[in-house]
C-alpha positions in Angstrom: 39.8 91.8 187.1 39.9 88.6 185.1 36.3 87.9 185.3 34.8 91.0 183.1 37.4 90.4 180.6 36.6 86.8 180.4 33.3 87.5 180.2 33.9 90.2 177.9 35.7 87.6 175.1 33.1 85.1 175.9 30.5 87.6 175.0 32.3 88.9 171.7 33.1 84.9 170.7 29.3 83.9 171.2 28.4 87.0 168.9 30.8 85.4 166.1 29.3 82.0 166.9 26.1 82.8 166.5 27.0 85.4 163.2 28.7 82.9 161.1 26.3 80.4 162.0 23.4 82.3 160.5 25.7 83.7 157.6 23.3 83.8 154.3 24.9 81.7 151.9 25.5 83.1 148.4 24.6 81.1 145.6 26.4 81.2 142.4 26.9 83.6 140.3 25.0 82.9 137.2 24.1 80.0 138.4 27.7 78.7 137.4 30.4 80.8 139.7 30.7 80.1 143.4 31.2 82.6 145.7 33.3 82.7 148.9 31.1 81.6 151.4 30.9 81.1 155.8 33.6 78.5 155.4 35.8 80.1 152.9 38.8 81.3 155.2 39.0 77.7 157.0 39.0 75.9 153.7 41.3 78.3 152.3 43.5 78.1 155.2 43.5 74.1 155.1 44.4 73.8 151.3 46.9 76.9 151.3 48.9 74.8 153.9 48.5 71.6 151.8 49.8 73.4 148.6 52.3 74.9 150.2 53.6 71.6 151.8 52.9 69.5 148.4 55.1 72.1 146.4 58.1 72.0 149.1 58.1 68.2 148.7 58.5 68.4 145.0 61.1 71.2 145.7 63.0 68.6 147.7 62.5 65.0 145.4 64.0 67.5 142.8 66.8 68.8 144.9 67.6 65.0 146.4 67.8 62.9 143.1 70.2 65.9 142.0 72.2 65.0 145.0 71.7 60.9 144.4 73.2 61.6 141.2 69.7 60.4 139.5 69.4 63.5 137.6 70.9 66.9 136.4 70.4 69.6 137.7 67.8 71.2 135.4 70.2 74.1 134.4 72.9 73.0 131.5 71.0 69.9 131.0 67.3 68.9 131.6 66.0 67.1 135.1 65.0 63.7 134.6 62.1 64.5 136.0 61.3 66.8 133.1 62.4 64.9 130.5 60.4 62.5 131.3 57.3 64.4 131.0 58.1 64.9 127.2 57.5 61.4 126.2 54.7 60.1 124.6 51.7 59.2 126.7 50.3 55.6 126.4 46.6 56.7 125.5 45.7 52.8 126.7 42.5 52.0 126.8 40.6 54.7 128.2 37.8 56.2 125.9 38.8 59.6 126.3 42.5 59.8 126.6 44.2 62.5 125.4 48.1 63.4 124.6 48.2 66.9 123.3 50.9 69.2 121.7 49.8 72.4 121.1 51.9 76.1 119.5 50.8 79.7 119.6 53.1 82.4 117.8 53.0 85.4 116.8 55.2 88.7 115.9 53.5 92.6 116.5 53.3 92.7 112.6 51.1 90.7 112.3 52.5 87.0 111.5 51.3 84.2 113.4 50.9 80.2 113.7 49.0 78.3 115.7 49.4 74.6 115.7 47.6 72.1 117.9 47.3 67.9 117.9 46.1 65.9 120.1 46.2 62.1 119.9 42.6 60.3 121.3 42.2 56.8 121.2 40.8 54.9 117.7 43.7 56.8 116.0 42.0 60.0 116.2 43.6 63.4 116.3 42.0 66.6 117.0 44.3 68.6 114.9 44.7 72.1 113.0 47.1 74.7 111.8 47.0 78.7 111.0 49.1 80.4 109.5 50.3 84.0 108.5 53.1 85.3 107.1 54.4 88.6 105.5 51.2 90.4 104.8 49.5 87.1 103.3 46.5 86.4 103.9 45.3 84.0 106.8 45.7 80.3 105.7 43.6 77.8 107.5 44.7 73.6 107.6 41.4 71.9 104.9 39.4 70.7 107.5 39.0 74.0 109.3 36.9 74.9 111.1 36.5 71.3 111.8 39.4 69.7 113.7 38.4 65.9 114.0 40.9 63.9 111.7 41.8 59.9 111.5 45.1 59.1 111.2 46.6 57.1 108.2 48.2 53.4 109.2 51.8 55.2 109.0 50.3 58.0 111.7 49.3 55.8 114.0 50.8 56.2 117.4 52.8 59.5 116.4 51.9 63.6 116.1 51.4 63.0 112.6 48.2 63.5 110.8 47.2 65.0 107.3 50.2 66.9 106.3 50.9 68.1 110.2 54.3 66.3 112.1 55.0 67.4 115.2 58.2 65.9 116.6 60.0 66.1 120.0 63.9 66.7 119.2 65.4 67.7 123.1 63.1 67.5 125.5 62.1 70.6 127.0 64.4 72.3 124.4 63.5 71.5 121.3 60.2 70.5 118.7 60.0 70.4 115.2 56.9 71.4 113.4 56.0 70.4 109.9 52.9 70.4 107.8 53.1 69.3 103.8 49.9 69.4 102.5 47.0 72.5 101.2 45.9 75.1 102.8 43.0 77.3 102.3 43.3 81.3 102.4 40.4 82.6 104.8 38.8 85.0 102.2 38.5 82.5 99.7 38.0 79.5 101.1 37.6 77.3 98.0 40.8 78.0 97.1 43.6 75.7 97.7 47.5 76.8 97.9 50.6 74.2 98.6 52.1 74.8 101.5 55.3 73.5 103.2 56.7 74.3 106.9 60.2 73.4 108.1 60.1 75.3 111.7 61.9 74.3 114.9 60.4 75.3 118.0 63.0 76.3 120.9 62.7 77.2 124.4 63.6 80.5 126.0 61.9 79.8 129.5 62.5 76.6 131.8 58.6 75.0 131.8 56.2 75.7 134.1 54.0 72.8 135.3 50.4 73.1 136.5 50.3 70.1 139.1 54.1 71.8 140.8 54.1 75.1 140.0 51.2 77.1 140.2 50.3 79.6 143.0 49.3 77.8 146.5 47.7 81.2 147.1 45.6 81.0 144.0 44.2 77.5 143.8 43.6 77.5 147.7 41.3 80.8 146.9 39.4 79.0 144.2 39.1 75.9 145.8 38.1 77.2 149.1 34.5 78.7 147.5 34.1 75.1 145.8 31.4 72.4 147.5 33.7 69.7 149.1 32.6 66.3 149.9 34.5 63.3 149.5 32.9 62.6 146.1 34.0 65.8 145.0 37.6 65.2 145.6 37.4 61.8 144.4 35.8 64.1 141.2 39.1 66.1 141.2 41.5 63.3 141.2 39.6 61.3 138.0 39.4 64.7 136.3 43.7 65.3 136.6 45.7 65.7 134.0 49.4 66.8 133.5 49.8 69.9 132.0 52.5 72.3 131.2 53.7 74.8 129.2 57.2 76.7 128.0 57.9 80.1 126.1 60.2 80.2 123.5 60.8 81.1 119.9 59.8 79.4 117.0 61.8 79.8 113.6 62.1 78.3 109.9 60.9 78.4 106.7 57.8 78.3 104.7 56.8 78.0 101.0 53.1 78.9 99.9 52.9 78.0 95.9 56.5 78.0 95.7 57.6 81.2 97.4 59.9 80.7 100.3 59.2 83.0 103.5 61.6 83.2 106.9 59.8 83.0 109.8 60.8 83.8 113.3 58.5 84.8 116.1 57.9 84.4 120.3 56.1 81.1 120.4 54.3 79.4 123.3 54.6 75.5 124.1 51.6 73.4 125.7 51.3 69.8 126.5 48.9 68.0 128.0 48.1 64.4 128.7 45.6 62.1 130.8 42.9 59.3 130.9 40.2 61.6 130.9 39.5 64.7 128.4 36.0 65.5 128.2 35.0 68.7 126.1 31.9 68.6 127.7 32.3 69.4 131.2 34.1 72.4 130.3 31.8 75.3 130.7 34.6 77.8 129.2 37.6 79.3 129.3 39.5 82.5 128.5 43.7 81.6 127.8 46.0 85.4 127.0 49.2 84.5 125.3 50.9 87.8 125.2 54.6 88.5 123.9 56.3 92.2 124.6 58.2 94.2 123.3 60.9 94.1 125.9 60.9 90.2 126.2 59.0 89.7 128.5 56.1 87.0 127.7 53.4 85.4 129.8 50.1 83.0 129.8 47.2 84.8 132.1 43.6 83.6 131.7 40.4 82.1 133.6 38.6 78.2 133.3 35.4 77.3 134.2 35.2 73.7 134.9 32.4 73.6 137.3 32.1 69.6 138.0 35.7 70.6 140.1 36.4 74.5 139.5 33.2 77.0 138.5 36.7 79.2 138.4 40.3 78.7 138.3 42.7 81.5 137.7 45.6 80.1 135.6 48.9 81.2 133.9 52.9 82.5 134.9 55.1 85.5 134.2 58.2 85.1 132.3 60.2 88.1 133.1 63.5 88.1 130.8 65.8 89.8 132.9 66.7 86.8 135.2 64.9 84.3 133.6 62.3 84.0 136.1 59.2 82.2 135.5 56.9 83.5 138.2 53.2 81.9 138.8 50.0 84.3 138.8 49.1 84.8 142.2 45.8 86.6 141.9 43.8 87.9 138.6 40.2 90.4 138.4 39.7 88.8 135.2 36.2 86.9 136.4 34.7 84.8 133.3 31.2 86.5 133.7 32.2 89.7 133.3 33.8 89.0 130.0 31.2 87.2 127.0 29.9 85.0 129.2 27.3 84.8 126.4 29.7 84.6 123.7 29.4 88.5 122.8 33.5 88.6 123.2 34.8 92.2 123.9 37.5 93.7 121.7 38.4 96.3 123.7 39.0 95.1 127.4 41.5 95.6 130.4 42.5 93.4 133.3 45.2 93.1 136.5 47.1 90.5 138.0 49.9 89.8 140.0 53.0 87.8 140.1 56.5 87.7 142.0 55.3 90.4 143.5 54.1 93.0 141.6 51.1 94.3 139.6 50.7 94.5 136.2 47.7 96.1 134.1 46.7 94.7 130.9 45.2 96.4 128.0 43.9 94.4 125.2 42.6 95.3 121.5 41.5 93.1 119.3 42.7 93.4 115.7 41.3 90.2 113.8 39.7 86.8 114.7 38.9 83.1 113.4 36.8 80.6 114.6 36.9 76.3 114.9 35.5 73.4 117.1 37.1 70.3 118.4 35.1 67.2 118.6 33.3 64.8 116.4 29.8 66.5 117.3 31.5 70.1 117.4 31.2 69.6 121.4 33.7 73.0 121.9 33.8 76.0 120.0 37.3 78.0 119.9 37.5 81.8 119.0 41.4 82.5 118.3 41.7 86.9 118.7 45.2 88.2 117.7 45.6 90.7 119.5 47.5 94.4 120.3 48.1 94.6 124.1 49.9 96.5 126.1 51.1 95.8 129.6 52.3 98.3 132.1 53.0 100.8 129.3 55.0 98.3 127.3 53.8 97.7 124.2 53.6 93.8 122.6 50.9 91.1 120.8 48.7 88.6 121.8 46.5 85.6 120.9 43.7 85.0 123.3 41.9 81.9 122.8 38.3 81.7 123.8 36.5 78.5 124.6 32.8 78.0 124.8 31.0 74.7 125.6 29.3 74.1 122.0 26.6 70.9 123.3 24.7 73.6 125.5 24.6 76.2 122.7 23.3 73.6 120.6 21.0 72.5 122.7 19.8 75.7 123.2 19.8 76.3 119.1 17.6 73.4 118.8 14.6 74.4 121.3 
């Protein structure tokens, strides 16, 4: 009785052999995005496991240096582990360091700041500011849209550079934002007005950190359809850097020419920091910062890095009633089916899911500027404020589209 069923599954299990080792493999899409090929599962079953294990031992050193009495407990006061995270990063003597603090506000009437600076080495900052407030129009920082700045003697070594100051106050509770300087409206761009911000920038969310907190699910799915070799994971590991990000609310005063306006608006928080940023291998990358109506907020988007990741599905879900701050599990927003050839859509919809649950996003794009970072304008930046709607629920977004500017030059030039 054994025998035919033995036979039976040796049959069935030389079928499969012979099936998956004659599997067609499927090259990328667009010559860019890899596919899920013959060995995705395994991979995908090997990292998901080694995700999930990494994540339970940070879970733990967390939990244990509470216990040791090393740290607080991340609730009334911040973890050490945290706080730490919001000091300064020794840019040493790497070439292409990088130790970035970056805002993105805005309010469903239309008012909005977004504030980046990022020190590189050689007292260099990439660096910018918008701004828009009560019905005024859009105000761009001088050098716009131009982003490469040197830092005065006094702005060495600080988030300081040509009118902009950004300052930490409480770490992973607080930032101040200042800028004292001119600023040029958009529709007339020869114009210059005084302008002068005193905003504080304060969390509603606890952070969420890329390298601890992101879906095992999701990164073990993108990495899986990756080429690994030992090079490429040596690749991975030169390529790291620490990331996070923190919802909150942003709030102050600003004077244009004299006239004093209040501001106060849901505001997003991003650092980054590491030996190596290199505009260049970035292929591109789609970022949604949306803000609704009922509290709610979140950060949903796609990269395309394709030395590491042809496609990484990024963000988290900050759900107001308890506070939650929930990573993306899964996203159909795929980068080539939205401006892979920079003709951006204004009118576009996409789902993803998190703690759980689906959620449907509808995006329209009401207005849009333009800027590169780099001394040879190596990345191009479209910012797109945005009407959204999620799940019925109505709110605002800024979507922030990056495109790998050497290529297009390259391309330009021919």
């Amino acid at each position: 009785m054994l025998n035919p069923i033995l036979s039976l599954l040796l049959s069935g299990g030389l079928v499969l052999f012979f099936r998956f080792l004659n599997k067609k493999h499927k090259p990328p899409i667009l010559g860019i995005y890899q596919q899920a090929n013959k060995t995705y599962w395994i991979k995908f079953i090997v990292m998901y496991i080694f995700l999930r294990v990494k994540q339970l031992i940070n879970y733990l050193k967390r939990l244990l240096a509470v216990e040791r009495g090393e740290s607080d407990d991340g609730t009334v006061h911040v973890h050490s582990y945290d706080a730490n995270l919001e000091e300064k990063y020794n840019l040493g003597e790497y070439s292409k360091s990088i130790d970035g603090v970056y805002f993105n506000g805005m309010t469903k009437h239309g008012d909005a700041i977004i504030c980046g600076l990022a020190r590189r080495p050689n007292n260099v900052c990439d660096a910018f500011l918008y701004l828009k407030v009560k019905g005024q129009d859009l105000l761009l920082s001088p050098s716009l849209p131009d982003t490469h700045l040197d830092q005065s003697r006094s702005e060495q070594n600080q988030y300081s550079v040509r009118g902009i100051s950004v300052n930490n106050f409480i770490p992973m509770r607080t930032w101040v934002v200042s800028y004292k300087g001119e600023m040029k409206p958009r529709n007339d761009p020869d114009k210059r007005v005084k302008v002068e911000t005193h905003l504080t920038w304060s969390a509603n969310f606890g952070p969420f950190e890329y390298n601890t907190h992101m879906s095992p699910r999701s990164v073990a799915d993108d990495l899986a359809r990756e080429q690994w070799s030992s090079d490429y994971f040596k690749l991975v590991k030169q390529l790291h850097q620490t990331h996070y990000e923190q919802m909150g609310f942003i709030t102050g005063s600003v004077s244009i020419d004299g006239k004093a306006y209040e501001v106060n608006m849901p505001c997003v928080r991003d650092r980054s920091f590491g030996p190596l940023r290199e505009w260049k291998n970035f292929h591109r990358y789609v970022y949604h910062f949306i803000f609704l109506e009922n509290g709610d907020c979140m950060a949903v988007g796609s990269v395309s890095q394709p030395t590491i990741m042809s496609h990484l599905t990024i963000g988290y879900f900050c759900r107001k009633s308890d506070q939650a701050v929930l990573p993306i599990d899964s996203s159909d927003f795929y980068l080539y089916q939205h401006g892979e050839h920079q003709i951006l859509p204004k009118d576009y919809a996409f789902t993803f899911k998190a703690g759980g649950e689906s959620y449907v996003v509808q995006v329209l794009v009401n207005d849009e500027d333009t800027f590169y970072i780099g001394k040879e304008r190596e990345s191009k930046f479209y910012e797109r404020w945005s009407s959204v709607e999620v799940n019925g629920v109505k709110g605002c977004a800024c979507v922030e589209w990056q495109y790998n500017n050497v290529n297009t030059q390259k391309l330009n030039t021919k």
